[in-house]
C-alpha positions in Angstrom: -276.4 11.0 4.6 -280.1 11.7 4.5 -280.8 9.8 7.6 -277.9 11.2 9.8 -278.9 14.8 8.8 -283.0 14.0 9.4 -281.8 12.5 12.8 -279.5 15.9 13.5 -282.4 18.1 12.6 -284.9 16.0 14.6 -282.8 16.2 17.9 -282.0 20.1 17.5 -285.4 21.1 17.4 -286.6 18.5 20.3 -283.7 20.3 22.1 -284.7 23.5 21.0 -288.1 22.4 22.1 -287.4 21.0 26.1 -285.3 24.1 26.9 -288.4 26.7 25.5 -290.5 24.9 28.2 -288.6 24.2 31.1 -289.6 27.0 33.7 -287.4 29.2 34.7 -286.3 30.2 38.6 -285.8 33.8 40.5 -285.1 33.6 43.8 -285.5 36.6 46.4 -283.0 37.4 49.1 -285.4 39.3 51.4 -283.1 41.2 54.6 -285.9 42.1 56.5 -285.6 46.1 57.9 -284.1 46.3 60.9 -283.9 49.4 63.2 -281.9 47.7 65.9 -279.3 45.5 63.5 -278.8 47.4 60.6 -277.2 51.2 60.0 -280.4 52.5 58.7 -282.3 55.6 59.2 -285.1 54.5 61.6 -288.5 53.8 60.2 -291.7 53.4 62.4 -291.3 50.5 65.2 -293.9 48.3 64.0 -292.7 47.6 60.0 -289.0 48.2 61.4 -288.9 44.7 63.3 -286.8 42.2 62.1 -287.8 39.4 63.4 -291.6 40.0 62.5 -292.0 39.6 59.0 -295.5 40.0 59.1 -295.4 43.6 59.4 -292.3 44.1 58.0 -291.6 47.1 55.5 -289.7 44.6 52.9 -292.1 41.7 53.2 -295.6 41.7 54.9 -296.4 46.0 54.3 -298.3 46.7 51.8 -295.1 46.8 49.4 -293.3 44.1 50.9 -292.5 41.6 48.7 -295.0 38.7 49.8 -298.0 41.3 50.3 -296.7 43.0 46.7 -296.9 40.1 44.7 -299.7 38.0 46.6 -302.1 40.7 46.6 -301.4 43.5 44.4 -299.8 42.3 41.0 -302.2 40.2 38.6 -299.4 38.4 37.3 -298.2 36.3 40.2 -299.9 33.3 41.7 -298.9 32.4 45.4 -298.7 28.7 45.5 -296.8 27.9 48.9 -296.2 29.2 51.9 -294.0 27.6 54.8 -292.6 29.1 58.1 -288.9 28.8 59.3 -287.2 26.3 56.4 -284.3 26.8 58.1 -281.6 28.8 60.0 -282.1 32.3 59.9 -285.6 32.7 57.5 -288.3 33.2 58.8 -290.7 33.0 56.4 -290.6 31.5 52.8 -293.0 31.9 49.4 -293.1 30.6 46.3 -295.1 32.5 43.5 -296.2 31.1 39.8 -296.1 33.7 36.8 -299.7 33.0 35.9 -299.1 33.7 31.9 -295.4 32.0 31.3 -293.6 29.0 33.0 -291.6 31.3 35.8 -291.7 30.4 39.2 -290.2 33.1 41.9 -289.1 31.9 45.3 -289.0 34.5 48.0 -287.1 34.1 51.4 -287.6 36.4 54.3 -284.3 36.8 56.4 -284.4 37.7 60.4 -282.8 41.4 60.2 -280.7 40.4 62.4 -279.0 37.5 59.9 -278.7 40.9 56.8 -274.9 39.0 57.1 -276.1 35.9 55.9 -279.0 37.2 53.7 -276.2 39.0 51.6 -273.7 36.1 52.1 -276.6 33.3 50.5 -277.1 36.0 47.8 -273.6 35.9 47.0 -273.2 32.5 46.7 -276.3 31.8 44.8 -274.6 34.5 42.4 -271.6 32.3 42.1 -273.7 29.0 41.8 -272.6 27.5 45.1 -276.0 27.7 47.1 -278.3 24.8 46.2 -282.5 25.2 47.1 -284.7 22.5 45.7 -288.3 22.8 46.5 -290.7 20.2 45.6 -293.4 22.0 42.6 -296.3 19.4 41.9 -294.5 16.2 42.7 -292.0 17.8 41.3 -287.9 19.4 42.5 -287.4 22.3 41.1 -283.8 24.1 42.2 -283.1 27.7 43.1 -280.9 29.1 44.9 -277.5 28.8 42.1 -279.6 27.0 39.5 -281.7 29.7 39.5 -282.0 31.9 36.4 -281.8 35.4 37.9 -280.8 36.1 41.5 -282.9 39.3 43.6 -281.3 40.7 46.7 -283.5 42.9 48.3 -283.0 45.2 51.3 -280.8 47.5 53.6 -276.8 47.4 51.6 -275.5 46.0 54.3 -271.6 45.6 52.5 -272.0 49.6 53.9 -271.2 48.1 57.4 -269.4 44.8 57.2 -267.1 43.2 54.8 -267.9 39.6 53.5 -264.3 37.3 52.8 -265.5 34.2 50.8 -264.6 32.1 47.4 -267.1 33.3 44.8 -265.7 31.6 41.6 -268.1 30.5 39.8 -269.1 26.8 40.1 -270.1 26.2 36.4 -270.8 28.5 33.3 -274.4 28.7 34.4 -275.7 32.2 32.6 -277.0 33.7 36.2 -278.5 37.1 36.7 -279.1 39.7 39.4 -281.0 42.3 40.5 -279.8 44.3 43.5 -282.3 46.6 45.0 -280.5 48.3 48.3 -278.5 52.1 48.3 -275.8 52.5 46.4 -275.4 48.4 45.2 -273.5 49.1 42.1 -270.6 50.8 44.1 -270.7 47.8 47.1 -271.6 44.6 44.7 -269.9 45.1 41.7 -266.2 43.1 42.9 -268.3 40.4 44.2 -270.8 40.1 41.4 -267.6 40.2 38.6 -266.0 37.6 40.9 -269.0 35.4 40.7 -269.4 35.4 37.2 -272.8 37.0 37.4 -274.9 39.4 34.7 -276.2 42.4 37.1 -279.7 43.6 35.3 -280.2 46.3 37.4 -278.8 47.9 40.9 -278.3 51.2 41.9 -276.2 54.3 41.6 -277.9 55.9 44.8 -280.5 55.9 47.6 -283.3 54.1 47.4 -286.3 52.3 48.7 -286.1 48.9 48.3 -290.2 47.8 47.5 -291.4 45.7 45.7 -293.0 47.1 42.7 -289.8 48.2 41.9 -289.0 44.2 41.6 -291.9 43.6 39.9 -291.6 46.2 36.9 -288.1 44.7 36.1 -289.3 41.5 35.9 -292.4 42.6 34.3 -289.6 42.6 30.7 -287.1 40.2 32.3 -289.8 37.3 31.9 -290.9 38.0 28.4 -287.6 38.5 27.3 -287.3 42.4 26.6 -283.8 43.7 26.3 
């Protein structure tokens, strides 16, 4: 009896021990602003081009996400960068909290493509979009194995409708942050249908920046309520 209940207590706590390590993932849903392909007020030409990231007002101004976290928050490392992974992004990043094991993976998505920017959100929500991106020799998955799930940009459920299964694949505890006008309102049947936990979105209009992102995740990654 001893023996089994040394052996129980020996594998709880080298549980306990492998999940308090492994890191854990965020991954970004960037829609970059669009004045030609998106029902927005119009913002200046040059950071209101969606197929330029570099300049663009979500992503390469100066509180765009990349720009935001690469060069103006002391917490975040910027460890990759790779052009045009696939279909539709054109730009993607992957950041290192430099205090706790927390990686954040950001994808930029041609304005254009704010359809399937939302549409990969939603599925990641729901646990049906798989990313694995190779993290010192090793794979390390986003997309639905990710831990919390960002969507950042115009709310573009204002102008189209989106008609896809979001049950969840698997009991995976996901959670989201929706930063885009009026997201609670728009997101909230497709977030309930994917089984996600929203941790924050909006009641109104806003400006979707990125030390906005930053401040939530600021508690989200040291566990505050």
């Amino acid at each position: 009896m001893k023996t089994r209940l040394f052996l129980i207590i020996t594998l709880v706590f080298l549980f306990t021990q492998l999940h308090a390590q492994s890191p854990r993932g965020i991954h970004v849903f960037v829609a970059l602003c669009d004045n030609v392909h998106q029902g927005i007020v119009p913002v200046p030409e040059k950071i209101g081009n969606g197929k330029d990231p570099f300049n663009n007002l979500y992503w390469g101004a100066g509180y765009g996400v990349k720009t935001y976290f690469s060069k103006k928050s002391g917490d975040w490392k910027l460890i990759m960068e790779q052009k045009n992974p696939s279909s539709g992004i054109l730009e993607r990043v992957l950041f290192k909290h430099n205090t706790e094991s927390v990686y954040l993976l950001a994808d930029a998505y041609d304005g254009e493509k704010i359809r399937m920017a939302t549409e990969d959100f939603l599925k990641a929500a729901s646990g049906h979009l798989e990313v694995d991106i190779e993290v010192d020799g090793v794979s390390t998955q986003f997309g639905g194995k990710s831990d919390m799930m960002v969507y950042i940009g115009h709310d573009g459920l204002m102008d189209f409708d989106v008609d896809m299964d979001l049950s969840p694949a698997n009991s995976f505890f996901r959670e989201t942050i929706i930063l885009a006008c009026y997201s609670k309102e728009y997101f909230t049947p497709h977030i309930r249908a994917a089984g996600a936990h929203p941790l924050l979105w909006t009641n109104g209009l806003m400006a979707p920046e990125a030390y906005t992102l930053e401040w939530a995740l600021d508690g989200w990654v040291i566990d505050e309520t």
